[in-house]
C-alpha positions as protocol buffer text, in pm:
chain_id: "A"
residue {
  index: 1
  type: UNK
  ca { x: -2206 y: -1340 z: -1301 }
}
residue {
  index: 2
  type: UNK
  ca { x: -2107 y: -969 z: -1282 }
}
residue {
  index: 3
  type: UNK
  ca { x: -2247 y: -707 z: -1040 }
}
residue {
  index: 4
  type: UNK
  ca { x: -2451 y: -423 z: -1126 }
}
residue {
  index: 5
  type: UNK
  ca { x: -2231 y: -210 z: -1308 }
}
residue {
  index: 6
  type: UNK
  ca { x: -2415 y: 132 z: -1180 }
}
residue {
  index: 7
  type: UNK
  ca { x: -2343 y: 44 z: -824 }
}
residue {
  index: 8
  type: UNK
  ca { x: -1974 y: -2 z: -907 }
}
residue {
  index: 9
  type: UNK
  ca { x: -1778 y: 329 z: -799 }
}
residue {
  index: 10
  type: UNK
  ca { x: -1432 y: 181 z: -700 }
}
residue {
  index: 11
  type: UNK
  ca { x: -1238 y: 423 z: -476 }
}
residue {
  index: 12
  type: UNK
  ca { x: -872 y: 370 z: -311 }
}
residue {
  index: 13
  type: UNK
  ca { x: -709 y: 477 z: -10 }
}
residue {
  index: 14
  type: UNK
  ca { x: -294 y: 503 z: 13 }
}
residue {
  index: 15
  type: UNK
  ca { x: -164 y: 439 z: 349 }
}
residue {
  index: 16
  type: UNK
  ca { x: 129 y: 658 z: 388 }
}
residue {
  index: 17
  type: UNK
  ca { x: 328 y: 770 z: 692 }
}
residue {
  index: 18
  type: UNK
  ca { x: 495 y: 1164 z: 654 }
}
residue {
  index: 19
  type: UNK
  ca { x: 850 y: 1098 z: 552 }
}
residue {
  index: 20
  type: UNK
  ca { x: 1016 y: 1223 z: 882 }
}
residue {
  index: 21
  type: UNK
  ca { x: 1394 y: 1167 z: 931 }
}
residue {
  index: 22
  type: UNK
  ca { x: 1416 y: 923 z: 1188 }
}
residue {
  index: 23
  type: UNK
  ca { x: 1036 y: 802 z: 1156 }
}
residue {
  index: 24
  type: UNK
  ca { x: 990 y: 577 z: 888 }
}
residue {
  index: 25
  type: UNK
  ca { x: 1195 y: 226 z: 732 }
}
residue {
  index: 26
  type: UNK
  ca { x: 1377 y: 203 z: 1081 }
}
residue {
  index: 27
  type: UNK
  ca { x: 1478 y: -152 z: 963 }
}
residue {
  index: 28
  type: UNK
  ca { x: 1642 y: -24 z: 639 }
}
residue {
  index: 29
  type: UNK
  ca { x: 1784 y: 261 z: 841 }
}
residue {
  index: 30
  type: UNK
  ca { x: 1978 y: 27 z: 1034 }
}
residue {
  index: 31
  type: UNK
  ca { x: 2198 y: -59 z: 726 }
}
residue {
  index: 32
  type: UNK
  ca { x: 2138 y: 250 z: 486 }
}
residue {
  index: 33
  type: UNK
  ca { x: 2158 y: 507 z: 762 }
}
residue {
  index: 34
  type: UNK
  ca { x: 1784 y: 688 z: 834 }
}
residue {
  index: 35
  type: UNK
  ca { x: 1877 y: 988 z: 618 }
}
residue {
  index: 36
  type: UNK
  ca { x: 1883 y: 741 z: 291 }
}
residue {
  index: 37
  type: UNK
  ca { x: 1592 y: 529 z: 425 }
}
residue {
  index: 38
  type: UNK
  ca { x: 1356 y: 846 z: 447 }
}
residue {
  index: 39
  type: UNK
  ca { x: 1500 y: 984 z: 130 }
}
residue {
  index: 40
  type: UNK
  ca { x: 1380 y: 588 z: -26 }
}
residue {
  index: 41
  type: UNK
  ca { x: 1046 y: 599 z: 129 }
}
residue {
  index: 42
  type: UNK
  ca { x: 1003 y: 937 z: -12 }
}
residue {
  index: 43
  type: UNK
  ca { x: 1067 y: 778 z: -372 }
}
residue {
  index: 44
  type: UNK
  ca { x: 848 y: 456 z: -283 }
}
residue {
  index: 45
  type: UNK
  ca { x: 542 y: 720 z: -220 }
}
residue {
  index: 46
  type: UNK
  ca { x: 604 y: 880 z: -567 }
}
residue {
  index: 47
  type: UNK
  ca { x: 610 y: 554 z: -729 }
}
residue {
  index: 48
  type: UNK
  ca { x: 298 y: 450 z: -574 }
}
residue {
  index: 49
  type: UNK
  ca { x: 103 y: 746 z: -682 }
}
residue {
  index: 50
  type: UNK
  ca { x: 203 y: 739 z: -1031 }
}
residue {
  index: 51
  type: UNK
  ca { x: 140 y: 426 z: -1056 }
}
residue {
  index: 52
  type: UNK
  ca { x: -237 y: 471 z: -916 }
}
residue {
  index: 53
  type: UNK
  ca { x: -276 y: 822 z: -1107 }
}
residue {
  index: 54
  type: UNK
  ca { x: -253 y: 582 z: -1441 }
}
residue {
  index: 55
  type: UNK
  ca { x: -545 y: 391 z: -1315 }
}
residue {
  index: 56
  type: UNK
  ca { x: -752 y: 677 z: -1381 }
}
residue {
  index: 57
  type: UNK
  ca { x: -975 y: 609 z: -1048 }
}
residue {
  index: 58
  type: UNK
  ca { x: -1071 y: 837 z: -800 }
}
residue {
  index: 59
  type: UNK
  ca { x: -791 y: 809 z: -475 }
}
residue {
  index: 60
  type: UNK
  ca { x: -730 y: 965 z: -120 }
}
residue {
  index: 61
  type: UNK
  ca { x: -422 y: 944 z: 65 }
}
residue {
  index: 62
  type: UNK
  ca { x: -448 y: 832 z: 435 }
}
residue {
  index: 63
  type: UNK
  ca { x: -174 y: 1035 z: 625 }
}
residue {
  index: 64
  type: UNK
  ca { x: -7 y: 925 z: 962 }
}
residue {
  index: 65
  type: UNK
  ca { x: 97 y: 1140 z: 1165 }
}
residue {
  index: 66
  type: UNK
  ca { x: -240 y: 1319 z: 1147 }
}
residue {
  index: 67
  type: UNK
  ca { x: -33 y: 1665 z: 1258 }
}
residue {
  index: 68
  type: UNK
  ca { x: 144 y: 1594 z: 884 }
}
residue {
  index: 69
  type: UNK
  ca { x: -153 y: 1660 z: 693 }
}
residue {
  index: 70
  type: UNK
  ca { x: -43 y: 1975 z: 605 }
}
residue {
  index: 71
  type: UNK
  ca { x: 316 y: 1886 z: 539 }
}
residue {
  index: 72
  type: UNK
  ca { x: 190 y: 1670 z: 321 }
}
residue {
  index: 73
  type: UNK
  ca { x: 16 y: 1901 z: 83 }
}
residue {
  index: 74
  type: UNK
  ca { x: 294 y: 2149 z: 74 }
}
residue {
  index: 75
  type: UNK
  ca { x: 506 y: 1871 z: -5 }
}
residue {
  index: 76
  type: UNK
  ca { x: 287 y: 1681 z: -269 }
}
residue {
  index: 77
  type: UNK
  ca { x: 64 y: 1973 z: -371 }
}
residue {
  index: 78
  type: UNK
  ca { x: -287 y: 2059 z: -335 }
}
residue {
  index: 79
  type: UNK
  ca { x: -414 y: 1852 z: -622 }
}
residue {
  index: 80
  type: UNK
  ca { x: -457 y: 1550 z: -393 }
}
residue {
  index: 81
  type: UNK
  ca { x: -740 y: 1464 z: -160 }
}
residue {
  index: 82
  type: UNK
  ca { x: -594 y: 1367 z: 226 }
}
residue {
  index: 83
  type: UNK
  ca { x: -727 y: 1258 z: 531 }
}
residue {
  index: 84
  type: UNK
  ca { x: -625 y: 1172 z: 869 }
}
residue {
  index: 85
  type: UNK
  ca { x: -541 y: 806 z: 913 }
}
residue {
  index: 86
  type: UNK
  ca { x: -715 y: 764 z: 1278 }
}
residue {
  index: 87
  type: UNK
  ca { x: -646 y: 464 z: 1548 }
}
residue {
  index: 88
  type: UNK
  ca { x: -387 y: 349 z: 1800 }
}
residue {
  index: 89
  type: UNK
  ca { x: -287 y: 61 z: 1553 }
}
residue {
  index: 90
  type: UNK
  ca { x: -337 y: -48 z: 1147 }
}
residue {
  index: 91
  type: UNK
  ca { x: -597 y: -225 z: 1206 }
}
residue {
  index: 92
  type: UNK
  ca { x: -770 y: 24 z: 1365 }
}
residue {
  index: 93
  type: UNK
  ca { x: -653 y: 291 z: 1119 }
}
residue {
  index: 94
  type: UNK
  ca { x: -762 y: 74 z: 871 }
}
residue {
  index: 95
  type: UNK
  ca { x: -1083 y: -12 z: 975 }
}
residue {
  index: 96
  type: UNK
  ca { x: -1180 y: 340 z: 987 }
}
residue {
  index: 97
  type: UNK
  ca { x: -1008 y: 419 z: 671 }
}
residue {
  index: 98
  type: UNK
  ca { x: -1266 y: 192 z: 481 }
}
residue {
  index: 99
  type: UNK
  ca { x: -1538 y: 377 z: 651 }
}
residue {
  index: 100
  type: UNK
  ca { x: -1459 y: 724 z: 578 }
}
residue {
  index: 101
  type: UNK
  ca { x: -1418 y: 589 z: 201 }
}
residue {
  index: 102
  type: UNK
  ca { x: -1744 y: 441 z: 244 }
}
residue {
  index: 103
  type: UNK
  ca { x: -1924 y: 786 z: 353 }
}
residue {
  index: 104
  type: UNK
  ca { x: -1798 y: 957 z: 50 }
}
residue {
  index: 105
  type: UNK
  ca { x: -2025 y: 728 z: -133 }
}
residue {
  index: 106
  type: UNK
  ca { x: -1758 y: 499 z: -275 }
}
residue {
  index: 107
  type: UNK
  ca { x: -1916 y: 129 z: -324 }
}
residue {
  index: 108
  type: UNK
  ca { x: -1585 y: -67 z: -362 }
}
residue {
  index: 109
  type: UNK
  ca { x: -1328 y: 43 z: -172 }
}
residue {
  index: 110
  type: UNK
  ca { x: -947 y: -35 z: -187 }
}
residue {
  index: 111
  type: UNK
  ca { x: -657 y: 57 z: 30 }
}
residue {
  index: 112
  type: UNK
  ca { x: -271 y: -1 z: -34 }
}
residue {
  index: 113
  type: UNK
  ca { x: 9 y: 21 z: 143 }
}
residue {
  index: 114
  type: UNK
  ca { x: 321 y: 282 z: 22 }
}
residue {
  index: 115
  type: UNK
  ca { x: 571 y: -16 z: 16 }
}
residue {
  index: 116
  type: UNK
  ca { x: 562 y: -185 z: -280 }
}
residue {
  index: 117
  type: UNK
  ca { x: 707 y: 98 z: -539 }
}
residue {
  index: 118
  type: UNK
  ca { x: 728 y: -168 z: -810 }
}
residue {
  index: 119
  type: UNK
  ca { x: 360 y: -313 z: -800 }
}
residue {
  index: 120
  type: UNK
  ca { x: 255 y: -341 z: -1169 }
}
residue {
  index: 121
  type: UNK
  ca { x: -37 y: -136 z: -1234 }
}
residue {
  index: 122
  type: UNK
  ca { x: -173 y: -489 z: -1415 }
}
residue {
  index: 123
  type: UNK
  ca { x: -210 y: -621 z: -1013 }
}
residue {
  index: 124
  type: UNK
  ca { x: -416 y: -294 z: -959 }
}
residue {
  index: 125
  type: UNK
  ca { x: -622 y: -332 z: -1231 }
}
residue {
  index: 126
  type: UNK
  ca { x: -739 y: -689 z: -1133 }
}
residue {
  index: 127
  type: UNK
  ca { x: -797 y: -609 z: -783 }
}
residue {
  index: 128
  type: UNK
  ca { x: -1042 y: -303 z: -909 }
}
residue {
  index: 129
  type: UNK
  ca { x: -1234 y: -547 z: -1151 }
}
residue {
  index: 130
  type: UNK
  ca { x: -1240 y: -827 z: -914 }
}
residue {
  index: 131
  type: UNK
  ca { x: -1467 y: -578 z: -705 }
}
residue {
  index: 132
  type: UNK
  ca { x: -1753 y: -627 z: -987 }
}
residue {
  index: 133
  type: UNK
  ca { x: -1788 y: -1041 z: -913 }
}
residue {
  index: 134
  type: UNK
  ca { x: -1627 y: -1031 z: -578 }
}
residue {
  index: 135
  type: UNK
  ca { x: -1637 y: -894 z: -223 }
}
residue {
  index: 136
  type: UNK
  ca { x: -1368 y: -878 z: -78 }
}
residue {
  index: 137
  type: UNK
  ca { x: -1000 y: -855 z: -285 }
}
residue {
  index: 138
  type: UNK
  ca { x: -665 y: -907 z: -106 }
}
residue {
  index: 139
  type: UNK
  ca { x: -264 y: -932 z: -259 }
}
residue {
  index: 140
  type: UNK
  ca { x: -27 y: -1092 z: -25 }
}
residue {
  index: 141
  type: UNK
  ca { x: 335 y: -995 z: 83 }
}
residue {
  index: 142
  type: UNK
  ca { x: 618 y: -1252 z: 36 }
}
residue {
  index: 143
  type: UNK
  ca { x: 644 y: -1179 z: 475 }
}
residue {
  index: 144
  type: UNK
  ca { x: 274 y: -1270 z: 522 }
}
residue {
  index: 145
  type: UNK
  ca { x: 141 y: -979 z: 575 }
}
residue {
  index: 146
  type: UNK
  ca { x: -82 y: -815 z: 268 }
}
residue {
  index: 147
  type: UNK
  ca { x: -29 y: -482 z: 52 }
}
residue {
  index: 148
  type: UNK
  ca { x: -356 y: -451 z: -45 }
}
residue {
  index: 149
  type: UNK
  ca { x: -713 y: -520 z: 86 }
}
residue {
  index: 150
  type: UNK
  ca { x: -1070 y: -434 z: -49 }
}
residue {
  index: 151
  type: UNK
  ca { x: -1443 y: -469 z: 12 }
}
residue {
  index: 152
  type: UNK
  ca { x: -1788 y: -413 z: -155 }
}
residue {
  index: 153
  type: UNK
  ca { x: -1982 y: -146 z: 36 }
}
residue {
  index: 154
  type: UNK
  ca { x: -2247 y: -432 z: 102 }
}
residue {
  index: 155
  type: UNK
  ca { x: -1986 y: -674 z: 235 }
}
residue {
  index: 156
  type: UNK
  ca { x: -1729 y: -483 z: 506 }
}
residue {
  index: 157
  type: UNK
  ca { x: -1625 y: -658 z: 723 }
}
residue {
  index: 158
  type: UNK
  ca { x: -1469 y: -450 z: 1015 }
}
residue {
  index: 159
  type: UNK
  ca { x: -1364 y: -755 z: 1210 }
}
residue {
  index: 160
  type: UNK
  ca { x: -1095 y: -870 z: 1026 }
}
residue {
  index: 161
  type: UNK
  ca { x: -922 y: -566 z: 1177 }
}
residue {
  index: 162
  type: UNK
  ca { x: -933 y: -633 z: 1525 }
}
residue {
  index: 163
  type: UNK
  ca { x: -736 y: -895 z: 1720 }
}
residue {
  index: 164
  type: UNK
  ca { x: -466 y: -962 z: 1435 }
}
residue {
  index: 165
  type: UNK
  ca { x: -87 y: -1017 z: 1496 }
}
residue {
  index: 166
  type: UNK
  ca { x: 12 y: -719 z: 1312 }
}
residue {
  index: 167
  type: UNK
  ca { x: 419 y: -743 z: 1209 }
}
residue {
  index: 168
  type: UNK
  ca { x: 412 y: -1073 z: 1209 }
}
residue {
  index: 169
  type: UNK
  ca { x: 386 y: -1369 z: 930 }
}
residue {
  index: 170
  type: UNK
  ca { x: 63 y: -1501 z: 990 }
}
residue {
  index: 171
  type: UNK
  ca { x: -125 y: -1184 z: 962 }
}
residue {
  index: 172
  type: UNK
  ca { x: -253 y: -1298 z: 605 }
}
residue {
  index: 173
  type: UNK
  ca { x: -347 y: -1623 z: 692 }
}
residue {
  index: 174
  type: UNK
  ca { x: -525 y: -1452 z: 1008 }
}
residue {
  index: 175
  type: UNK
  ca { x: -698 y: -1204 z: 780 }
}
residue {
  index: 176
  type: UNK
  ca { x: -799 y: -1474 z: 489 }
}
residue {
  index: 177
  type: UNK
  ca { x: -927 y: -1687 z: 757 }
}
residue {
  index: 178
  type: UNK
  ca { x: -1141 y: -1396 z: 890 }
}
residue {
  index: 179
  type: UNK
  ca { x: -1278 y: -1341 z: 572 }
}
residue {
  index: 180
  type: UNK
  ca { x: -1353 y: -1632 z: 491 }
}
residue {
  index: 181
  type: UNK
  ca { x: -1559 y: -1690 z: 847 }
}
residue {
  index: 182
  type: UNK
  ca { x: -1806 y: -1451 z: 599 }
}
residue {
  index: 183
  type: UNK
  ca { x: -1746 y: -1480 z: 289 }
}
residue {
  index: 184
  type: UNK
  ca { x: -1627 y: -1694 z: -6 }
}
residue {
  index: 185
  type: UNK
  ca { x: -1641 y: -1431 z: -258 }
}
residue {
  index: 186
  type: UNK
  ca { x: -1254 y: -1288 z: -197 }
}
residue {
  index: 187
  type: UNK
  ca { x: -1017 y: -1257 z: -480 }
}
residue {
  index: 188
  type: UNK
  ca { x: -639 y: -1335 z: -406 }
}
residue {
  index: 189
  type: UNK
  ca { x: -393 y: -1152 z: -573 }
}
residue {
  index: 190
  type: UNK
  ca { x: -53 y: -1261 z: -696 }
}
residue {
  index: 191
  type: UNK
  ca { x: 225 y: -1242 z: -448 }
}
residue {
  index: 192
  type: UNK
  ca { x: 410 y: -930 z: -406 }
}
residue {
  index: 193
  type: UNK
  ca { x: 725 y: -824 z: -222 }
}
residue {
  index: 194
  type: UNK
  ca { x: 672 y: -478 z: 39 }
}
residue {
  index: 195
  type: UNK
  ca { x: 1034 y: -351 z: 96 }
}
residue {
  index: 196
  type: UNK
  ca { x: 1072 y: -341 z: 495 }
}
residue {
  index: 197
  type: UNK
  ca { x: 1458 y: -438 z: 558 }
}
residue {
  index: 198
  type: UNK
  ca { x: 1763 y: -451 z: 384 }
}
residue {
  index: 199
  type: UNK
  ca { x: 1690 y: -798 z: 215 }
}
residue {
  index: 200
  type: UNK
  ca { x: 1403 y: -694 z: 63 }
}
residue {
  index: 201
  type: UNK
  ca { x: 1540 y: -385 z: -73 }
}
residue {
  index: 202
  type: UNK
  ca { x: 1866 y: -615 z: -217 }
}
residue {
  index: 203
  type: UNK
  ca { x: 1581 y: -837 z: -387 }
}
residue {
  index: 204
  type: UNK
  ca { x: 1453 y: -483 z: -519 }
}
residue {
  index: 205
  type: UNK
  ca { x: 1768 y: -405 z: -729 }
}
residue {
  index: 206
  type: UNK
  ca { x: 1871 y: -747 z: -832 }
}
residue {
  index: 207
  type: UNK
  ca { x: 1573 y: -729 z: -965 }
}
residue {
  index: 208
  type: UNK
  ca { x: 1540 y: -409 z: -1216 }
}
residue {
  index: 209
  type: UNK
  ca { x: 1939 y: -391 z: -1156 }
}
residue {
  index: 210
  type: UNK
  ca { x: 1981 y: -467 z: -1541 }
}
residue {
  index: 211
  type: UNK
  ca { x: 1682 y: -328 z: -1683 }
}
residue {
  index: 212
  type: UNK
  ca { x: 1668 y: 56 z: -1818 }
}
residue {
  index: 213
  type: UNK
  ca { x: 1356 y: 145 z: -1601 }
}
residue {
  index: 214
  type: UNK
  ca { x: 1299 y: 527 z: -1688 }
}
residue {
  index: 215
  type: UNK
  ca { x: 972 y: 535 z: -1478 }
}
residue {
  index: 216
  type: UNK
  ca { x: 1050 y: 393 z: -1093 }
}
residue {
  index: 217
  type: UNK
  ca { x: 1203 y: 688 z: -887 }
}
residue {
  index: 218
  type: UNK
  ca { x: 1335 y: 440 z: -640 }
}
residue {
  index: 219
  type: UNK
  ca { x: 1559 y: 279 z: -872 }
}
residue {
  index: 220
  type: UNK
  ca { x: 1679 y: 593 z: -989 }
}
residue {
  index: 221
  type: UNK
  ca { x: 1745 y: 696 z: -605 }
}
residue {
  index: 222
  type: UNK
  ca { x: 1944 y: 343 z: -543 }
}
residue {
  index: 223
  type: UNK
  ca { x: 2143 y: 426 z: -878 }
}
residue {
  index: 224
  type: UNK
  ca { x: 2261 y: 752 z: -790 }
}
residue {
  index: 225
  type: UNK
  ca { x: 2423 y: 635 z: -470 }
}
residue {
  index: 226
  type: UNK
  ca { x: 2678 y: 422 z: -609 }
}
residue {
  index: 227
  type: UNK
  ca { x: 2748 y: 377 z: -142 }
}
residue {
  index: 228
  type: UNK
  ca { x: 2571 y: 177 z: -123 }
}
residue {
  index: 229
  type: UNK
  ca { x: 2657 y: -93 z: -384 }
}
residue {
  index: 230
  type: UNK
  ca { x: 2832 y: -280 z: -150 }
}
residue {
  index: 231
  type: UNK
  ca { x: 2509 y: -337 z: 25 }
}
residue {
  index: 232
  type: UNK
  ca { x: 2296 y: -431 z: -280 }
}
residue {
  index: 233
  type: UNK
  ca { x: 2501 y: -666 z: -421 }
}
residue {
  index: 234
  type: UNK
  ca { x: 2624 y: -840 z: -62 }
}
């Protein structure tokens, strides 16, 4: 049975940090060198927008640092709506990422991570409609963690934040479990790989490494650098 479609006004939140030399993908830095692992992210954050501007849904970027809001719009442009990711950990910045969402008057609310330049906008589109029957709509990483979690305004559950073991493989299972302490009504998305070390990012191009993909900017990136081959294809 579907919801009330006039109380469905699906919003989504991007969690991105400011692509500082030095600050972001330390784990791919350690084999690609932190000037191509910033220049990567970069591309991953381009890929993820384009991807969501096709989905034709309102969106907000959550930026961390909050100092970098401003770089951010200089470096994006002024077409996109920021805000301050806020807390001394995800789940914290999380937690009050879904309520600022929630005071614009969005009733479903979505937020995804900037790490997963390849997610088909297909996975996007189910985790938006899920919101109609659903209450709660998460898409596990292949590391057990998740790149995308939503609620229905009438079903957030701030506690699934709090008390996790972020960075580590359980933290979907933790989260599920949470949820499910409330709820039955959560969708699970298909499996999808976030690109966090050099293993992930060799998965990446073995991937799309013989397909003619005109669209992702991080494949382009990886193709012009013929360097780093070697690690790719180790």
């Amino acid at each position: 049975m579907k919801g009330n479609l006039n109380s469905f006004r699906p919003g989504i939140f991007i969690m991105m940090k400011y692509p500082e030399v030095g600050k972001v993908k330390s784990r791919l830095a350690e084999s690609i060198g932190v000037e191509a692992a910033t220049d990567l992210y970069r591309t991953f954050i381009q890929d993820t927008i384009t991807t969501i501007e096709s989905l034709e849904i309102p969106f907000h970027i959550a930026v961390d640092p909050p100092k970098s809001l401003e770089q951010f719009a200089q470096w994006l442009g002024p077409a996109y709506q920021f805000f301050q990711q806020q807390g001394a950990n995800l789940g914290k910045r999380l937690q009050n990422g879904f309520i600022s969402m929630f005071k614009k008057e969005y009733q479903q609310v979505i937020a995804l991570a900037s790490d997963s330049p390849d997610l088909p906008i297909e996975i996007l589109e189910i985790a938006v409609s899920s919101l109609q029957n659903h209450k709660v709509v998460i898409g596990p990483t292949s590391d057990g963690g998740y790149y995308l979690i939503g609620f229905s305004r009438d079903c957030f559950i701030p506690s699934v934040f709090e008390a996790i073991s972020w960075s580590t493989e359980s933290v979907f299972q933790e989260t599920l479990s949470r949820i499910e302490s409330v709820t039955h009504q959560v969708y699970v998305l298909p499996e999808w790989a976030d690109i966090d070390t050099v293993s992930d990012l060799q998965k990446f191009y073995r991937t799309y490494q013989l397909q003619n993909s005109k669209t992702l900017q991080s494949l382009k990136y990886l193709r012009s650098h013929p360097e780093f081959l070697h690690i790719l294809l180790k």
